[in-house]
N, C-alpha and C positions, 0 to 999 in steps of 0.2 A: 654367610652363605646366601646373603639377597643381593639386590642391585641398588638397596640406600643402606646409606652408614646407619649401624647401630647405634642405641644413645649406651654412654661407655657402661659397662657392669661395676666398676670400682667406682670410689668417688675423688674427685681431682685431688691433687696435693697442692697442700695450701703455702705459699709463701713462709709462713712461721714451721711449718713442718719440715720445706726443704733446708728454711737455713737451719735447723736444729742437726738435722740428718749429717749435713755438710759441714759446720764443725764438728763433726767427727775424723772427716779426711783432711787433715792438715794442709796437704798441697793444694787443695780444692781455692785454696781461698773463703773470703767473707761472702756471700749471695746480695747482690745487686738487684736482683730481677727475677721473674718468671717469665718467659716467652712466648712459649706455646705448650699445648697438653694434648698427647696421643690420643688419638680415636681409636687406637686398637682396643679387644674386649676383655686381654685377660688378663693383663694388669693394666698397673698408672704410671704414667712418664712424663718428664716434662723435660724440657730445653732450659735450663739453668742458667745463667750468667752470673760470672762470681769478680772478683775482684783478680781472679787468675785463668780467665778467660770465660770457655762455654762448657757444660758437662748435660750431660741425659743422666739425671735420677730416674732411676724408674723399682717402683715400687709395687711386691708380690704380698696375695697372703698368706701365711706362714703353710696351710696346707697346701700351697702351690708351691712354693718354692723356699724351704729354712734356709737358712748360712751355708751349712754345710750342703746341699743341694747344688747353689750359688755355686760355690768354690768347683766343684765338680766341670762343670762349663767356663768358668774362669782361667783353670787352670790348662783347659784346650786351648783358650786364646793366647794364654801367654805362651804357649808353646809356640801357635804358628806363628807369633807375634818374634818368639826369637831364631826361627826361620826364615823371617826375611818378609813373610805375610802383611799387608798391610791392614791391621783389625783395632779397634777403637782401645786404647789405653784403658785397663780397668785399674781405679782409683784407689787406694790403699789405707787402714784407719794407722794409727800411729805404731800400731802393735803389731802390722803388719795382712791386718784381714782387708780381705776384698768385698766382703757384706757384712751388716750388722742388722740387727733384729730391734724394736721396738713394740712393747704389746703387741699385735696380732699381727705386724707386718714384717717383713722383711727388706731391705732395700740394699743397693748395687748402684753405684756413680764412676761411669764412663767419661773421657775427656769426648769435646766431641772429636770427630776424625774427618780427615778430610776427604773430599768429594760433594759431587752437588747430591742431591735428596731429589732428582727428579722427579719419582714415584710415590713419595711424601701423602699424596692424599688419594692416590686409586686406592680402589677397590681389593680386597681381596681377588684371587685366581683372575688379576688383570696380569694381561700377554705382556712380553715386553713389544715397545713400541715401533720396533723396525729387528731386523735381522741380524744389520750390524750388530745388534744390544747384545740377543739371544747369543750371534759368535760369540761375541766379548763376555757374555756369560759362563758361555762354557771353557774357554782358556781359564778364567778366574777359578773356577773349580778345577780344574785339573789341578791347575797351582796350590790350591789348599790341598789336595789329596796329596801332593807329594810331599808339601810338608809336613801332612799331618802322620806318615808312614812312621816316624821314629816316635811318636805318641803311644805310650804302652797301658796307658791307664784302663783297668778294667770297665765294666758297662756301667752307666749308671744306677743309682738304686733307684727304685720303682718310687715313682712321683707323678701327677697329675702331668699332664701333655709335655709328654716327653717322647719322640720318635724312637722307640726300642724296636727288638728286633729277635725275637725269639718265637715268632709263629709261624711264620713265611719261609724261615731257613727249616724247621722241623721236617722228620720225616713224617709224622704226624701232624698236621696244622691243627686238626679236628684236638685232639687230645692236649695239645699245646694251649688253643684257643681258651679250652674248658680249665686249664691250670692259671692262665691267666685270669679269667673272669672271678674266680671261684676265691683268691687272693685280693680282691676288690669290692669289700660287701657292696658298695651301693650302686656300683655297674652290675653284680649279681641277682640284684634285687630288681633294677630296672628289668632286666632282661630275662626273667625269672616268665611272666607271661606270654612273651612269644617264643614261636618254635627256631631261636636261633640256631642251634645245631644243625637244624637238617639246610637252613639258608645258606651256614657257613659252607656246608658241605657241599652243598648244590652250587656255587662258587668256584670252590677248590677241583670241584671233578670237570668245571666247566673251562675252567681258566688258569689254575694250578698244578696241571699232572706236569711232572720231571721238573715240577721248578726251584726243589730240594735239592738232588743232585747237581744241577746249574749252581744254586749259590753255595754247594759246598766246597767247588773250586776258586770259589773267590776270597781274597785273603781278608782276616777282620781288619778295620781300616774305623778310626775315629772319623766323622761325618758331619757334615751343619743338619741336612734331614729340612730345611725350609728355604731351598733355593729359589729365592723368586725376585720381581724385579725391584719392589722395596724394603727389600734387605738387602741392596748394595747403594754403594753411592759412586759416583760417577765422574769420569776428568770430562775434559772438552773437549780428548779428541775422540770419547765413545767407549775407551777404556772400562773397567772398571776400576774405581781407585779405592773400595775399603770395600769391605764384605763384612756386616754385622748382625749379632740380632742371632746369637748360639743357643736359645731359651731351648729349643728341641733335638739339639747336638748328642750324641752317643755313637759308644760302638755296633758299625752296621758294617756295610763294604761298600769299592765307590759306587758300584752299579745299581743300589738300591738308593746314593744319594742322586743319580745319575737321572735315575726313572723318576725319581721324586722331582727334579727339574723339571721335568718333563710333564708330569702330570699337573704340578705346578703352574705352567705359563704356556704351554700348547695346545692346550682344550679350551675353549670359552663356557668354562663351568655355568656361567650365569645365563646363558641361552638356552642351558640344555631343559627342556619342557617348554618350552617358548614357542612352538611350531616348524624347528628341523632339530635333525638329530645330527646335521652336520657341523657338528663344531669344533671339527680337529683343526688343527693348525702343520700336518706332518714336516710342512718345511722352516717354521720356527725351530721344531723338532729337531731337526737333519743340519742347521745350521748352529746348535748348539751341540752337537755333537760331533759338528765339525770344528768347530772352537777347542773343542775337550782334546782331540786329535792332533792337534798342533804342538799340545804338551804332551801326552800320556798318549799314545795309540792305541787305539780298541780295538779287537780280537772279533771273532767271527763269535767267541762262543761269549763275548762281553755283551755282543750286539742282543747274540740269543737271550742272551740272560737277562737286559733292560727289557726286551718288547714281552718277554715271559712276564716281567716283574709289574709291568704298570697296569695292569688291570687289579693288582692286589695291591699295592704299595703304599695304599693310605689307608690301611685294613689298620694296623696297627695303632696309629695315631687316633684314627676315630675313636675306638677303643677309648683310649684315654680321654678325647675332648669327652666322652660320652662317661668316663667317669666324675670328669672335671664337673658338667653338667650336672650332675645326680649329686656326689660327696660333696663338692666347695659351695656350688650358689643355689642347688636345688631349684633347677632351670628344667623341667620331666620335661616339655615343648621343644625346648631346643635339643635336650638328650634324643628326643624321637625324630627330628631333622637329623640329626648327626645319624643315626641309625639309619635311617628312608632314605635319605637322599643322598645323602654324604656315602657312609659305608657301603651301601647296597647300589642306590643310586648310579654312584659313579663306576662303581664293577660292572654293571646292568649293561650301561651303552658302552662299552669294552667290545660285549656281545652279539650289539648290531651293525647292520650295514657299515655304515659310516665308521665306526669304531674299530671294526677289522679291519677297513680299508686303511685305516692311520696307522696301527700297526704293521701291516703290509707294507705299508709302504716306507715306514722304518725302518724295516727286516729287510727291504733289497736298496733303502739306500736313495731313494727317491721317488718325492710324493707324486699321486696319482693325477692325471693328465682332468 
């Protein structure tokens, strides 16, 4: 949530760790190398090279993510994977599992897939780079949404930073919020001193009236829920050519994965308190929505229903990074950015000038002059 890379929260995975992990999956082959290790913060991964090509280990700890958590997201990909989707091969142990467990970790081996990694080392809530990208993003998502339509698997179980979706749809958010919290001792505990109810409310009354009935016409739809430009990788001629990185996948509907693109890579998050509050981007916006359209055609009341959704869309998620925060690494700093700036924060400028001017200019379809 700043403008320099974190130093990572795990600790790297070591050469003797990955080859132990990887004789596990037989096709993996013997490990050769280590090559590089993710700077993302809430697990560890690394770029493998084995004797049977390249694979991404990447490595949770177990109250982030068990086996059976793993398998939950796994079993999305291989679905869209045998709909035609082009999504990184998840690796198999001889018995058939797609993760295995070691003392406090958990671990998951991808072949790698192909596409370039343009976006490999920006930033978090970095835009995509040009417009072409943002179309080509949104074609790509359309395309998971229709494969993912014959996906019938219920919601996931409740796990640290998982983009669920049971407060937003509620006709109640208020009373929703409080069953979720309440389920979660140490996001309860965190949030036990300030007055969040009345904030969530003040939110919901500001920025969430009718937007219950809006998502209750939309159908449930399995989802990635973390659209942005370094979760996909890329051909040469601008395409998208793999779509990875399901760690926050579950059932939502498209138009809540939709707005989450959106809020995702069309705001310049990291400006905002910087000295303007103009940092929408509505025609990144409007050209990945024109992408989406190519495949899937959006509806007047599709439209409605994304520019309703993105002022609340990361309600959920915070949520969790803010319990991930408090329960797994007892991070109360970062849980209170996640709450300030993040959850509230980003709802906040929704509400000002600028903010309504980008949804405006969403809602009819072309950004403001």
């Amino acid at each position: 949530m700043g403008t320099a890379m974190e130093a990572p929260t795990w600790p790297a995975i070591t050469a003797d760790e990955a080859a132990a992990v990887i004789a596990r999956f037989p096709a993996a082959g013997r490990l050769t190398g280590l090559h590089w290790h993710s700077p993302r913060p809430f697990s560890a991964a690394t770029l493998a090279h084995t004797t049977q090509g390249a694979f991404l280990l990447k490595r949770h700890h177990y109250s982030v993510r068990t086996v059976e958590g793993l398998a939950e997201e796994h079993a999305f990909i291989a679905h869209l994977a045998g709909a035609g989707m082009s999504v990184p091969e998840v690796m198999a142990t001889a018995d058939g599992a797609t993760a295995v467990a070691s003392g406090a970790w958990s671990y998951e081996l991808h072949r790698q897939a192909p596409g370039a990694d343009l976006y490999r080392d920006s930033l978090s809530w970095t835009p995509f780079v040009s417009r072409a990208h943002a179309h080509a993003a949104g074609m790509a998502l359309a395309t998971l949404h229709e494969a993912a339509r014959s996906f019938t698997a219920p919601p996931r179980r409740p796990q640290p930073l998982v983009a669920s979706f049971t407060i937003l749809p509620a006709a109640d958010p208020i009373a929703a919020a409080e069953a979720y919290v309440a389920a979660r001792p140490a996001l309860a505990a965190f949030l036990e001193s300030r007055p969040w109810p009345r904030e969530l409310r003040r939110l919901f009354e500001a920025l969430g009236q009718g937007l219950a009935p809006l998502l209750a016409e939309q159908t449930p739809l399995w989802t990635h829920n973390d659209w942005h430009p370094s979760n996909l990788l890329w051909a040469s001629d601008g395409s998208v050519r793999t779509a990875f990185d399901f760690g926050l996948a579950d059932r939502t509907c498209a138009v809540h994965d939709i707005a989450t693109a959106i809020e995702r890579t069309a705001v310049r998050w990291l400006e905002l308190g910087q000295g303007t509050g103009d940092i929408g981007d509505p025609a990144a916006a409007l050209a990945l929505l024109a992408g989406y359209a190519t495949t899937a055609p959006l509806g007047r009341a599709d439209i409605e229903a994304i520019v309703r959704l993105l002022p609340l869309v990361h309600l959920e998620f915070a949520l969790s990074e803010i319990e991930y925060f408090t329960a797994v690494v007892e991070d109360p700093a970062s849980a209170a950015l996640a709450w300030d700036d993040y959850l509230i924060g980003h709802a906040a400028w929704f509400q000002s000038a600028p903010g309504r001017d980008f949804l405006r200019a969403i809602e009819t379809g072309a950004p403001p002059r």
